[in-house]
N, C-alpha and C positions, 0 to 999 in steps of 0.2 A: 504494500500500500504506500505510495508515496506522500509525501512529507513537503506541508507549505511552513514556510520560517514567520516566524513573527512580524515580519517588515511585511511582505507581503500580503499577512491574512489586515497589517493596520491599515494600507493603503487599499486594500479592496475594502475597508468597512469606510475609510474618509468618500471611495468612493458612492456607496450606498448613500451618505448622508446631502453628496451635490447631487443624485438624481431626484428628480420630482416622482417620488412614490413614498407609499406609507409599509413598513415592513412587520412582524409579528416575530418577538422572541421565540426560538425555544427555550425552556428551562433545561438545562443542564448542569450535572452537579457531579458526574463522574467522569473517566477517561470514555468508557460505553455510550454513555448518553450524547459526549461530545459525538463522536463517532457518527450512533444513529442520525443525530440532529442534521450533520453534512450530509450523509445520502440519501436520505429524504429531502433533499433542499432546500433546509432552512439558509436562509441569509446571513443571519445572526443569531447567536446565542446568547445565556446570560447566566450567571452565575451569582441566585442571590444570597444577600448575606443572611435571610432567615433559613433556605435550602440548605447552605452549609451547615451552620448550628444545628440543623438538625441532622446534618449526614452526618458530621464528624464529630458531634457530643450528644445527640439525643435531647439538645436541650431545648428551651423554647426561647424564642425570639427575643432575649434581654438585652442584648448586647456580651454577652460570657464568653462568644470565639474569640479568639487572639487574633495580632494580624501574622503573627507565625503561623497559626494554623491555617490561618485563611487561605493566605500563599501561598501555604502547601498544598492543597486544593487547588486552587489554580495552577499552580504548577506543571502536576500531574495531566490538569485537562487540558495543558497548554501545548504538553508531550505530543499529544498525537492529535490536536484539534485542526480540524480544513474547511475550518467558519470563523469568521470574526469572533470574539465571547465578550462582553462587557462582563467589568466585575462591578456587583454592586459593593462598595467599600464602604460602605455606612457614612460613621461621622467621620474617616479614616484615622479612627483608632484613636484618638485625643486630639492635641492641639496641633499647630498651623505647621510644627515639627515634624510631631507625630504623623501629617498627613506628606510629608515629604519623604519619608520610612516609608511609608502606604504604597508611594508612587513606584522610587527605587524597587521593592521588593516584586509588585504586581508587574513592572516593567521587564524585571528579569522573567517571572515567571512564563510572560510568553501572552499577554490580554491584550486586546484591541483598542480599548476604551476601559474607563472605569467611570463612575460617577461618585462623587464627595458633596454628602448631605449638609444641613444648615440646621439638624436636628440637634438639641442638647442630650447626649447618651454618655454614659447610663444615664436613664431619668430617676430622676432625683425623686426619694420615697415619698408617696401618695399622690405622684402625678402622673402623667400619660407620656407615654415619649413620643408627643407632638409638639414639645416647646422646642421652642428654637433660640440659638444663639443671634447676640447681634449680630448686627446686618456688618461693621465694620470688621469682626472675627471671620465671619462670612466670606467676604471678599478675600481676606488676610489668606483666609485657608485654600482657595483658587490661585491666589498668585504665588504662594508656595508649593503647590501640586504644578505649578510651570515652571518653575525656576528647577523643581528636580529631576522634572524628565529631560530624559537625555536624546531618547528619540523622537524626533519631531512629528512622526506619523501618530506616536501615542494619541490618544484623544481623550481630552479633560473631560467632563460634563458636569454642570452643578446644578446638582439637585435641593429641589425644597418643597415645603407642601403649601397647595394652592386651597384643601378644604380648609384651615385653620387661621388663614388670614384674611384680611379684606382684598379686593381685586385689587386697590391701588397698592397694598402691600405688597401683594405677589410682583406686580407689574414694579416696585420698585427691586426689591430684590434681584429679580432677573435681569433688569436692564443694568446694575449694579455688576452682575456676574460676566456679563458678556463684555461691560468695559474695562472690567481684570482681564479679560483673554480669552473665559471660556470658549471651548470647541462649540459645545450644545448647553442648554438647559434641558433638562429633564425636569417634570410636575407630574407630583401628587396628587389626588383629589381635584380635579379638575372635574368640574358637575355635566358639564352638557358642552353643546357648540357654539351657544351664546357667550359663556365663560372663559371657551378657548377664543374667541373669536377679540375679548375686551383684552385680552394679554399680549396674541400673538402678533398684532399689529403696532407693538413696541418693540417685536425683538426682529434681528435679521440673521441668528443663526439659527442652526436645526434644533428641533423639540424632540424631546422624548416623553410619552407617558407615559404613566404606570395607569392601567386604566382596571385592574381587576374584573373586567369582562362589564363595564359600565353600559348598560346598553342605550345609555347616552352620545355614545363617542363609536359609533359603529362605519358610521360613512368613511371608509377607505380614501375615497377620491378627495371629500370633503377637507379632512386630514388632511392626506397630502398637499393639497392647497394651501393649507393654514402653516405648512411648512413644518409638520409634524412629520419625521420620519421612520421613527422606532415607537413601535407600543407593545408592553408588558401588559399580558394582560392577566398574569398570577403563575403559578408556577405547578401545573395541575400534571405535568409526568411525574413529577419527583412524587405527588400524595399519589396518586395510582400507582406507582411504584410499591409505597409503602401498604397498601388497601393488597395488591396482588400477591405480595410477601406473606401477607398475616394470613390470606386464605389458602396459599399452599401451603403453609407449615399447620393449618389446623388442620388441612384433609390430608396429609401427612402421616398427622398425628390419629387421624379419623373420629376425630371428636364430632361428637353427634348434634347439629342444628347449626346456626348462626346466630350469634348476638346482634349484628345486624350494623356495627358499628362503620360507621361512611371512614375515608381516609381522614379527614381533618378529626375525625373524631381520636380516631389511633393514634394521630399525633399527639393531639392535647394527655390521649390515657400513658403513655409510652415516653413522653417529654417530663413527664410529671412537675406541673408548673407549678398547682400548691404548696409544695415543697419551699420552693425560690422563693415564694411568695411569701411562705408561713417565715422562711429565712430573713428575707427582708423585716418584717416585720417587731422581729426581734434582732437584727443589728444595726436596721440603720435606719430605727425610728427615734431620732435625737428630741421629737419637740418633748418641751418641759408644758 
């Protein structure tokens, strides 16, 4: 099976992003799944940072992978992958430093793109990890993720959530990222076409959504237009992966009937987040 180098799988994903279309991830989270993803012709892959945590610690979405382990994971999918892969790199792993670690390490590994969130992680106990750091840290940490790539073809993207703020916030922030340099923006929570439509007419480089099968954001052409090129629509191989696992090892084992349990369910019984939670709870509940 022959072997594309990492230059080449970045400059065929930069070119994805100057063509006028709108593309659809796969989720990918192994060396296999890369594999499948390119002969099946997907365009683009993705590797997200909740998929990981759950392939390589069983844990649930806290932020508790490292960025060692994360890269180690890309790595491996970087080994034999003959698809662009974005890594989703979170908040990358701490501060404006830490996200220059981020870059270096995912850059060796072999990624096409990554995207660096504008989330505050870990969130801080009893709140939701949708707050966000300022908007000058924000920036801080995009022009630090440029200054350490070394390959030009890499592609930045910064990411933020569009459901937790007001339009003019988003539209601030974005147009904020793209005058640090960013390649792309990538948005969260984005509602409908109307919502993409009050943003995208501020920015002029490529979008990326995470649209979890919104069936607000379905027009293809529509997208495309709006200069949207990448949508994430959730990462539904990696939990049918896990849903197909648990039923071959029950009829296996030939235990009699089904519990009936959906894959997201698996995860949440198998990740055990009460746990982390009951943990939390007692370490790092400081109010007096």
């Amino acid at each position: 099976m022959y072997r594309v180098s990492p230059q080449e799988l970045r400059r065929a994903f930069r070119t994805l992003l100057k063509f006028p279309a709108c593309y659809h991830t796969a989720s990918v989270f192994d060396p296999m799944s890369a594999r499948i993803a390119a002969d099946l012709g997907f365009e683009v892959g993705i590797l997200g940072g909740s998929v990981a945590s759950l392939q390589v610690l069983a844990a649930p979405d806290f932020a508790l992978i490292s960025l060692s382990e994360f890269a180690e994971q890309a790595t491996r999918i970087g080994r034999v992958a003959r698809l662009p892969v974005i890594a989703d790199a979170d908040h990358g792993y701490g501060n404006a430093l830490n996200v220059m670690r981020t870059v270096v390490e995912l850059e060796r590994a072999g990624i096409a793109a990554l995207t660096i969130e504008d989330t505050l992680l870990p969130a801080q106990f009893g709140r939701k990890s949708t707050d966000l750091i300022p908007l000058a840290e924000g920036v801080g940490k995009i022009r630090a993720a440029l200054e350490a790539r070394v390959d030009p073809e890499l592609v930045i993207i910064a990411r933020s959530h569009a459901g937790v703020q007001s339009t003019e916030q988003v539209i601030e922030r974005a147009v904020a990222y793209q005058e640090a340099g960013a390649d792309g923006i990538c948005l969260v929570g984005v509602r409908d076409f109307t919502h993409l439509e009050q943003i995208a007419e501020h920015l002029s480089v490529p979008l990326m959504l995470v649209t979890y099968g919104n069936p607000e954001l379905r027009d293809n052409q529509r997208l495309a237009d709006l200069g949207v090129r990448i949508v994430v629509n959730g990462h539904a191989a990696y939990f049918a992966a896990i849903k197909a696992t648990y039923d071959c090892l029950r009829e296996q084992r030939q235990l009699a009937g089904s519990i009936g349990l959906s894959a997201s369910e698996l995860a949440h019984k198998y990740t055990q987040p009460e746990d982390y939670q009951a943990w939390a709870r007692e370490f790092m509940d400081v109010r007096e």
